[in-house]
C-alpha positions as CSV (number, residue, x, y, z in Angstrom):
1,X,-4.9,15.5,-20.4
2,X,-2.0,13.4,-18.8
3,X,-2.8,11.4,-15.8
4,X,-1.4,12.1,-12.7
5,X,0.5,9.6,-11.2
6,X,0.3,10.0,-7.7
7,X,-3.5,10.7,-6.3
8,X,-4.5,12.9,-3.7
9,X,-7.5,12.4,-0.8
10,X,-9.7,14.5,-3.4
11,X,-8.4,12.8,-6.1
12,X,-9.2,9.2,-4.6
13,X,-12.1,10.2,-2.7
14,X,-13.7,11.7,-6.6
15,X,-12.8,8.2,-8.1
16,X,-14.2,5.9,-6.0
17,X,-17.1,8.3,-5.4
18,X,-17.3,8.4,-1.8
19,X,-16.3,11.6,0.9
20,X,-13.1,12.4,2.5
21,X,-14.4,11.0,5.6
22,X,-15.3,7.5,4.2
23,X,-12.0,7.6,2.3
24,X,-10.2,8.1,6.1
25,X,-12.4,5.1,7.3
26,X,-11.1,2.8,5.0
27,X,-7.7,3.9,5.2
28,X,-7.9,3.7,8.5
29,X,-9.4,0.1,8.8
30,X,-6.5,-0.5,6.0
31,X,-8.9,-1.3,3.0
32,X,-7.0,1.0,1.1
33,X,-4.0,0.5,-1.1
34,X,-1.1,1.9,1.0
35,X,-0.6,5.4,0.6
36,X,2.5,7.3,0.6
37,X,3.9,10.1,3.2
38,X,5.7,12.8,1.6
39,X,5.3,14.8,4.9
40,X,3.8,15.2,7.9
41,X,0.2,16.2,6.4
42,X,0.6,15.0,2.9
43,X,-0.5,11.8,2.0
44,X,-0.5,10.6,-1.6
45,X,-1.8,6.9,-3.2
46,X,0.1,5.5,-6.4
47,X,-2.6,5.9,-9.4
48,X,-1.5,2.3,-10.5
49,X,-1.9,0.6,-7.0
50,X,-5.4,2.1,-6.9
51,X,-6.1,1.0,-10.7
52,X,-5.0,-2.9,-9.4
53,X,-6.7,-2.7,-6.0
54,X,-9.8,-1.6,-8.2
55,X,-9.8,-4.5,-10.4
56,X,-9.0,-6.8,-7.9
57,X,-11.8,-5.5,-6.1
58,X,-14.1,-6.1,-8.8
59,X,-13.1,-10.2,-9.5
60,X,-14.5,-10.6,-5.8
């Protein structure tokens, strides 16, 4: 199965194991990779910005 590229909420909330709400929380408090607005409602985080952020996360 190919990888998608770009990552929903769902998505990002499933790999990091945590709820929607905590995913807003730490997008809101910007602890999040940036995300990218395709619209008005539809928010979307690069799958290679979250990969990096990950593993950067993990060397703290």
């Amino acid at each position: 199965m190919e990888q998608k590229p770009l990552l929903t909420p769902d998505d990002l909330a499933m790999l990091l194991g945590i709820s929607r709400t905590s995913l807003w929380r730490l997008q809101q408090d910007e602890k999040l990779p940036e995300a990218i607005r395709l619209g008005p409602r539809m928010v979307r985080w690069r799958r290679e910005s979250v990969e990096k952020w990950l593993l950067d996360y993990e060397q703290m």
